[in-house]
C-alpha positions in Angstrom: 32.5 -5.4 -6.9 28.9 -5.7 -4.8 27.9 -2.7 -6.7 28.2 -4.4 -9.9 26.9 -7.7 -8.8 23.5 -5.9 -7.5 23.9 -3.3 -11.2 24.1 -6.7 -13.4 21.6 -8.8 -10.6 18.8 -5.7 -11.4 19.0 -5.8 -14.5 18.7 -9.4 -14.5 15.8 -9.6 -12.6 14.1 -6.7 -14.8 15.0 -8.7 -17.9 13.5 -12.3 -15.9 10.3 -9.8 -14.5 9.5 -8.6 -17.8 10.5 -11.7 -19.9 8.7 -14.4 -17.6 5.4 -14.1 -19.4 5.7 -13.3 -23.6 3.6 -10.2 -22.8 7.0 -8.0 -23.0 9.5 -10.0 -24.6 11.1 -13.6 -25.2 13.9 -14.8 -22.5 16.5 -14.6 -24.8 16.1 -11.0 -26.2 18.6 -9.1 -24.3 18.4 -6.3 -22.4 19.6 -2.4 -23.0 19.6 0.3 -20.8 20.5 3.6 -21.7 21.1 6.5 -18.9 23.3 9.6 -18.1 23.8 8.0 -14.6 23.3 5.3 -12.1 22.8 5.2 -8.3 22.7 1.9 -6.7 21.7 1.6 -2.9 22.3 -1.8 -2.1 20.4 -1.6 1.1 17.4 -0.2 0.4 17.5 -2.5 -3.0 17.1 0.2 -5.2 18.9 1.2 -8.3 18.0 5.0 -9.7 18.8 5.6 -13.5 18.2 9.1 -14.0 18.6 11.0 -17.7 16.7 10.2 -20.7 16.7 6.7 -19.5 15.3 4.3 -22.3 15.0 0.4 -21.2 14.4 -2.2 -23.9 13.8 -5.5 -24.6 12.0 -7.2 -27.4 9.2 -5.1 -28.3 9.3 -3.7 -24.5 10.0 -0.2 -23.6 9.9 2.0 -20.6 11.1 5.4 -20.6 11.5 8.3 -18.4 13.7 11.1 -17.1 14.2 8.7 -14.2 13.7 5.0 -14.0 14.1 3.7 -10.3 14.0 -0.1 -10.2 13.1 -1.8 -6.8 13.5 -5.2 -5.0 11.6 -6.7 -2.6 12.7 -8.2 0.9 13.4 -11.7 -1.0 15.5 -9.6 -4.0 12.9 -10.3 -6.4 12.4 -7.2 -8.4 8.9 -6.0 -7.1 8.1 -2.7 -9.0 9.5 -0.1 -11.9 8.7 3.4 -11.9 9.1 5.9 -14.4 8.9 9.6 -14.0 9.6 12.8 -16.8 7.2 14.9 -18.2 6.0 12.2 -20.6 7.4 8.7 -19.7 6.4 5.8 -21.4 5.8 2.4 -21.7 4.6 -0.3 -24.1 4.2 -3.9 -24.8 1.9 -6.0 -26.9 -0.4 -8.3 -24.9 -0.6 -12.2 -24.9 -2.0 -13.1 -28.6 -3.1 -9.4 -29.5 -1.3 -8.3 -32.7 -1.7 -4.1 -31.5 0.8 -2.9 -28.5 -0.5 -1.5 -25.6 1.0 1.9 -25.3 0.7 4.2 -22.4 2.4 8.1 -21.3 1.7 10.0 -18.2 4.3 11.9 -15.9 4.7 8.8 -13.5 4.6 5.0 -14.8 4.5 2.3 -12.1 5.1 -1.1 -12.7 4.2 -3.9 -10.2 5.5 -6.7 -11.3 4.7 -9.3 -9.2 0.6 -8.0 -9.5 1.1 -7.2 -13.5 -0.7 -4.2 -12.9 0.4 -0.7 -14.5 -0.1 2.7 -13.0 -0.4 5.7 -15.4 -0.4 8.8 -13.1 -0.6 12.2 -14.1 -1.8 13.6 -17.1 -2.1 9.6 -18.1 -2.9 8.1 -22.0 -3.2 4.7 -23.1 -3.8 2.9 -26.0 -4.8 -0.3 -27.1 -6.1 -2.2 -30.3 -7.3 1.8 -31.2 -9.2 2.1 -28.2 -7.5 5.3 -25.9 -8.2 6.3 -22.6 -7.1 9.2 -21.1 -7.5 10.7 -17.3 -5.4 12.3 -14.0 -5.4 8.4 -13.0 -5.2 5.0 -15.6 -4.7 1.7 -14.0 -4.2 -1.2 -16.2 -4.4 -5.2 -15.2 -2.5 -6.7 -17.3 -3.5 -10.3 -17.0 -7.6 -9.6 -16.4 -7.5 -6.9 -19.1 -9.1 -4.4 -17.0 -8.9 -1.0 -17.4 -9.7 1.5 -14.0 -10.1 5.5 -14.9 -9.9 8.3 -12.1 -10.0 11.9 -12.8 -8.6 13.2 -9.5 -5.2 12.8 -8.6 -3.3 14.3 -5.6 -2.1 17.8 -5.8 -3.4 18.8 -9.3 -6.5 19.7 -11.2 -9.2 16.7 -12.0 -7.9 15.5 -15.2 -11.6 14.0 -17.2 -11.6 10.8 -18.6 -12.1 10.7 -21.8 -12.3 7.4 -24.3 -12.7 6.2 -27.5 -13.6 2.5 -27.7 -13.3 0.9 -31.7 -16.3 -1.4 -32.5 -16.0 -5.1 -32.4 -14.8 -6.2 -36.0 -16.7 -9.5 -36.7 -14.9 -12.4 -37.2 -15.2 -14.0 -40.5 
């Protein structure tokens, strides 16, 4: 029974985490998780989803081969991360009509910074400008966007972007 009070409490939190702001996805949209299996450790506030794990709500996705959701010392969900060879994630910003889109090998979500890591062979797109590099960080609420071509224990990865021009407004 604890299991599946901390199983429906994660995804709770998740859904509260990535619904709080309209970034992801309205309160009310529900949540959907999709996974070949689940490992809850109740003490180390962790729950593992492992196998083509797809996670969705509104216009919100993260996918991976494994999705490992964790909770802080106060059980607030603190951080998402998604690992496979190309796990992914997107959401469309406060007030932008174009999603941000990102892939890389791992995907780490801080929640409680709004900050996304894109590690490892990383991509990400938004409003047609697409940055890629061994290392993208994203801010979600400053809109900042921090490229590194080295990451630990592979080749330097360049960064490469394309930026669109400014369309004037009319």
């Amino acid at each position: 029974m604890k299991a599946n009070v901390f199983f429906y409490g994660s995804l709770l939190v998740l859904a509260l985490g990535l619904s709080a702001n309209p970034v992801y996805a309205a309160p009310s949209d529900p949540v959907e998780v999709e996974a070949d299996q689940l490992d809850i450790d109740q003490r180390a506030g962790t729950a593992v989803y492992r196998g083509n794990v797809e996670i969705r709500q509104g216009e919100m996705r993260l996918r991976g081969d494994q999705v490992e959701i964790e909770r802080n010392k106060a059980g607030e969900l603190s951080r998402a991360t998604a690992i496979g060879d190309r796990a992914y994630m997107r959401h469309r910003p406060d007030g932008q009509e174009e999603l941000m889109e990102g892939k890389a090998r791992r995907i780490i979500y801080h929640l409680t910074e709004r900050r996304v890591e894109l590690i490892g062979r990383a991509e990400l797109t938004q409003a047609g400008d697409h940055f890629t590099g061994g290392r993208l960080e994203y801010f979600i609420d400053r809109k900042v966007v921090q490229a590194r071509s080295d990451v630990e224990g592979s080749e330097n990865q360049r960064i490469r972007m394309t930026l669109q021009p400014e369309q004037p407004t009319e």
